[in-house]
N, C-alpha and C positions, 0 to 999 in steps of 0.2 A: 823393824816393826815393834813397836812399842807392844804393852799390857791391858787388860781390860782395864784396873786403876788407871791407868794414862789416859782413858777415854772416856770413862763413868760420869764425867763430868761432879758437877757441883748438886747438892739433895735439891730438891723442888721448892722453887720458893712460894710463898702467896700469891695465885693470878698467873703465874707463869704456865708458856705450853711448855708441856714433856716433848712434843714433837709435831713439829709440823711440815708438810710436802709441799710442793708445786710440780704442779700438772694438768693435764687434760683431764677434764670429767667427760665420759661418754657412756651413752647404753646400749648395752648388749643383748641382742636378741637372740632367744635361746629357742630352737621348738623343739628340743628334748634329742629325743633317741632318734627323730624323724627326719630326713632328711630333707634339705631346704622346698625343693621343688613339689612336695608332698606334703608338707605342712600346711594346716590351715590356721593353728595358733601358735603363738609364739609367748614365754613369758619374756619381761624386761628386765636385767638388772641394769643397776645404777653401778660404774664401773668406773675402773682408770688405774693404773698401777702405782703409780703416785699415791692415789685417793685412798685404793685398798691397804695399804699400809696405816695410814690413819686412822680410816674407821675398824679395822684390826683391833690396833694398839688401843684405841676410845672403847670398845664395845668390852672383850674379850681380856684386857688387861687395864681397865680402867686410868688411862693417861687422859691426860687433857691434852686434845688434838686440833691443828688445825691445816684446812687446805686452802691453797691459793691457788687460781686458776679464772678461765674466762668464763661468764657467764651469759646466756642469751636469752631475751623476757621474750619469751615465748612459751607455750605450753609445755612442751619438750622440756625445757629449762625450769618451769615451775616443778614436774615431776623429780629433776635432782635434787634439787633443791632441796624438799622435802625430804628427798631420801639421805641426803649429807645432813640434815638436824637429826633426822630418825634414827642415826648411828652415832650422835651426840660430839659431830665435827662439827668445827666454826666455820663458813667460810667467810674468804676475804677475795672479793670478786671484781674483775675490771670487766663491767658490764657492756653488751652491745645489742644493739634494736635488729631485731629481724624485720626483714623488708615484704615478707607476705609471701614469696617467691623463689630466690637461690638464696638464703640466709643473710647473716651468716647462720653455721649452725653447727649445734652438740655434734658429734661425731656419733657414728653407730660403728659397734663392731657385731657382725654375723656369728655365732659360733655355734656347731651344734654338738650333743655330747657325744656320737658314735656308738657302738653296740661292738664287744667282742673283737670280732676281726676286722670289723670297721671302723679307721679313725677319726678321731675330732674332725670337722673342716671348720677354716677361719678363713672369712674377709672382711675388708672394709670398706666403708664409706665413709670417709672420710674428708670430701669434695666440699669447699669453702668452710674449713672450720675456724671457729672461732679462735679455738688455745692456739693455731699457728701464725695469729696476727700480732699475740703479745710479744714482746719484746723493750730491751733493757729501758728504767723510767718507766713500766707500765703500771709500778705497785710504789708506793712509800716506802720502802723498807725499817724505816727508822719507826714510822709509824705503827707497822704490825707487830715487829719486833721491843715495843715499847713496853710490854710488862714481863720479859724476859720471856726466853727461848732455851732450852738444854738441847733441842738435837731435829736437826735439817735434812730433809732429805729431798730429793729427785731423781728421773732415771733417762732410762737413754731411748724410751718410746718417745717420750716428749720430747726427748732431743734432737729427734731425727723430723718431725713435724716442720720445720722450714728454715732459713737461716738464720732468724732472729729467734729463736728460741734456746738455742746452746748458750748465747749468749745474755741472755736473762739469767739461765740458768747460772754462767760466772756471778754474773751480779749478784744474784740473790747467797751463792756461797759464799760471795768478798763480805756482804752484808750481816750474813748468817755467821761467820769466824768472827766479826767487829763486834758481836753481840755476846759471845764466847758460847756460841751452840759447836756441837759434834758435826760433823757435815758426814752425810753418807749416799754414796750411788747405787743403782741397782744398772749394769748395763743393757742387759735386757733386749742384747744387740735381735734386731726382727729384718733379716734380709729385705723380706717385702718393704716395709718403709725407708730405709735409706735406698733403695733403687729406685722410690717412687719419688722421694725428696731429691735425690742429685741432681746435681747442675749440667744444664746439656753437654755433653764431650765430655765429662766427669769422668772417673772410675766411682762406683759407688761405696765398695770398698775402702779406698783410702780417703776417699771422703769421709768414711765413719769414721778412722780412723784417726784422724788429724782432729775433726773435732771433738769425739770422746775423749781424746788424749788431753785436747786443754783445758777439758773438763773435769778431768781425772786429777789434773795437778791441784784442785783446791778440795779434796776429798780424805778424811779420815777413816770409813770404813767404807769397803766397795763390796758388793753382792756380783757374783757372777763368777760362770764355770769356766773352765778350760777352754772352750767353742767362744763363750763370750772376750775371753783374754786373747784369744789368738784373733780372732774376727773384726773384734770390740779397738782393739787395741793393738794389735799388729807383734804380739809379745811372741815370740815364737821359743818354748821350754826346750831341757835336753829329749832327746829320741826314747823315751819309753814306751814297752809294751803295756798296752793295758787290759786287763784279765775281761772285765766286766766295766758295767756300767756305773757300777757300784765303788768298783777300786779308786781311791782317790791318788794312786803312785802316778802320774803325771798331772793334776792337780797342785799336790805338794810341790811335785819336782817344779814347778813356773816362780816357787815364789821367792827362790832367788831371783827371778829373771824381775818379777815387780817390785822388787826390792831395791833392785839396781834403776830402775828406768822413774821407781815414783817413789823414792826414799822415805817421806811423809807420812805413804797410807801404813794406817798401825793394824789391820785388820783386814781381811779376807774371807768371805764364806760364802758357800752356794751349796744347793740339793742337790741332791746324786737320786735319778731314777729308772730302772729299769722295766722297762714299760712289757710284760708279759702277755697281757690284751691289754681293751679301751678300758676294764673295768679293773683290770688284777695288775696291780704296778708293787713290786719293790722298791723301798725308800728309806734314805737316809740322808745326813748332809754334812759336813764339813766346814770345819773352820780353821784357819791360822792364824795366829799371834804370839809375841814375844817368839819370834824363831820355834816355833815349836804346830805342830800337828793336831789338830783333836777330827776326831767322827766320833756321830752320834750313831746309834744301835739303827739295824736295821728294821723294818716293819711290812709284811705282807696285808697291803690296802685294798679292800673292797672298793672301790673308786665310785662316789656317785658323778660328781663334776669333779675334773681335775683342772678349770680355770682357777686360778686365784691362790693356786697350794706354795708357788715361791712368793707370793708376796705377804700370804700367812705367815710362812715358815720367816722370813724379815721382819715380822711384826715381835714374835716371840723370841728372836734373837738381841731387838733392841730394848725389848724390855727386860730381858736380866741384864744387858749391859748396864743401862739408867740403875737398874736395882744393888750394882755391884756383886751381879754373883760370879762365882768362878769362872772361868771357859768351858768347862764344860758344861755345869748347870744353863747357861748360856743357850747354846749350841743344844741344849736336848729340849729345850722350852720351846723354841724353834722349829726346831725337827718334829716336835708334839703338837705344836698349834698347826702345823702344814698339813701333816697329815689329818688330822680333824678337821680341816677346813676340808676337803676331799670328800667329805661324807657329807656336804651340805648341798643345796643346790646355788646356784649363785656365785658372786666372786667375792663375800664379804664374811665374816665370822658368823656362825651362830653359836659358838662355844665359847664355857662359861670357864674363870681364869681355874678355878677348880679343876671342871676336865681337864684343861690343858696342865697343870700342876702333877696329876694322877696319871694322866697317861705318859708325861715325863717322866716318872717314878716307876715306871715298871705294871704301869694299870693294864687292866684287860679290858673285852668286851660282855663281861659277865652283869647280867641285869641286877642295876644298883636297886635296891629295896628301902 
């Protein structure tokens, strides 16, 4: 595994994105603390773990961003829309007509926030969607990538969406290294959708893993913890105890093992959290490179929503990479924007590149005057 210089890429040129995703846009229906069947409102956010990574990096760390993904003119579809400018992402869209009826259509994810001793619940609906009809030829690539790109990313929700979808995902990485962008994954391994996605007689499992893996081979930095390596990818590390949820000593210890199997990725990092209640979580996160270790400080969160806090914490890690800062500075910018993303409601930033600066630095929760 290479160094943060080995991956920093080249400074920003005129016109160029800092970073752009491919994935599924969906929204998320939130009705708070209240449990679904009891609810009678619901707010929406405008969501996607791909997306969130963007509108992160555009809002909260001013990059120029952009997402690719499917879109549907229909009402549903005019409301992302909206909300992808409103976060000052571009999108680039392979559009389709709804039929009045079974769509196609946005995906909805159910999520509600829990209380205390009562956990999040998450489902989907995700029955004829649109982002699992794209597949490879569905975008120009030469064409989006035409005023320059520094750094690509996708993950492994949209991957597991059908079987033409991993493999956009190669293309757009073959396309996105021709263009000399950084390429990075989040694995984001979600048992429920690869069991939903496999093929009848399947194992669903090594169905993830076969195709994460060849997914994996066009990737310079990957996001994803121990659960995600072992599941994700079928990596299995030496036998360590591990203390806490916190301790990264089997973490570390896999990354000879990715070392050996995916020679190429120059970088590793994921949150580490220990979940006390729905509201009270310990947090930190972890990164490797150049053979070497870092974690970032620990932090005891008031938690308002804790969707969206790994793909925070990815936002803020790839912007000190773009920026050249150290590994650690790195890695605590990350660890800073996640946890602040946690205090919003929503899955997308409302924090300004400041807070995240300050609270990397050792900030408090003392009212700023």
């Amino acid at each position: 595994m290479g160094t943060l210089t080995d991956i920093n890429g080249k400074p920003a040129q005129n016109g160029e994105y800092d970073f752009m995703a491919l994935g599924a846009l969906v929204t998320r229906l939130d009705p708070g603390i209240v449990p679904f069947e009891y609810a009678d409102t619901y707010d929406i956010h405008v969501s996607g773990g791909e997306f969130n990574v963007a509108a992160n990096l555009s809002r909260a760390f001013r990059k120029r961003c952009g997402i690719v993904s499917a879109m549907v003119d229909y009402p549903v579809g005019l409301k992302v829309e909206a909300e992808v400018r409103k976060m000052g992402v571009e999108g680039f869209y392979k559009r389709f007509s709804h039929d009045g009826v079974f769509g196609p259509n946005l995906a909805q994810v159910w999520s509600d926030q829990g209380k205390g001793v009562r956990a999040p619940v998450v489902f989907y609906n995700r029955a004829n969607e649109a982002a699992a009809r794209l597949a490879p030829g569905s975008f120009d690539w030469d064409a989006i990538f035409s005023s320059g790109i520094r750094w690509f990313h996708s993950g492994g929700i949209f991957s597991a969406l059908s079987p033409t979808t991993p493999e956009l995902v190669i293309e757009a990485f073959k396309a996105a290294k021709k263009a000399g962008a950084i390429t990075s994954f989040d694995l984001n391994y979600r048992a429920k959708l690869w069991a939903a996605a496999g093929a009848e007689g399947n194992d669903p499992v090594e169905t993830a893993q076969r195709v994460l893996s060849s997914i994996v081979d066009h990737v310079d930095v990957l996001v994803g913890n121990e659960e995600d390596l072992q599941m994700g990818l079928g990596l299995q590390g030496p036998t360590v105890e591990k203390q806490s949820k916190l301790d990264p000593t089997v973490f570390f210890s896999m990354m000879e093992t990715v070392k050996q199997r995916f020679p190429h990725i120059k970088a590793v990092a994921t949150t580490m959290r220990e979940v006390k209640s729905t509201n009270r979580h310990d947090w930190s996160a972890i990164l490797y490179i150049g053979g070497k270790g870092y974690q970032a400080p620990t932090a005891s969160l008031d938690v308002h929503d804790r969707v969206g806090g790994g793909d925070g914490f990815a936002a803020g890690l790839i912007h000190g990479i773009l920026s050249d800062l150290s590994p650690q500075e790195a890695l605590n910018l990350g660890w800073a924007h996640g946890a602040l993303l946690t205090t919003f409601p929503g899955d997308t930033t409302m924090a300004t590149l400041e807070q995240v600066e300050a609270f990397a630095q050792g900030g408090s929760a003392r009212i700023q005057r």
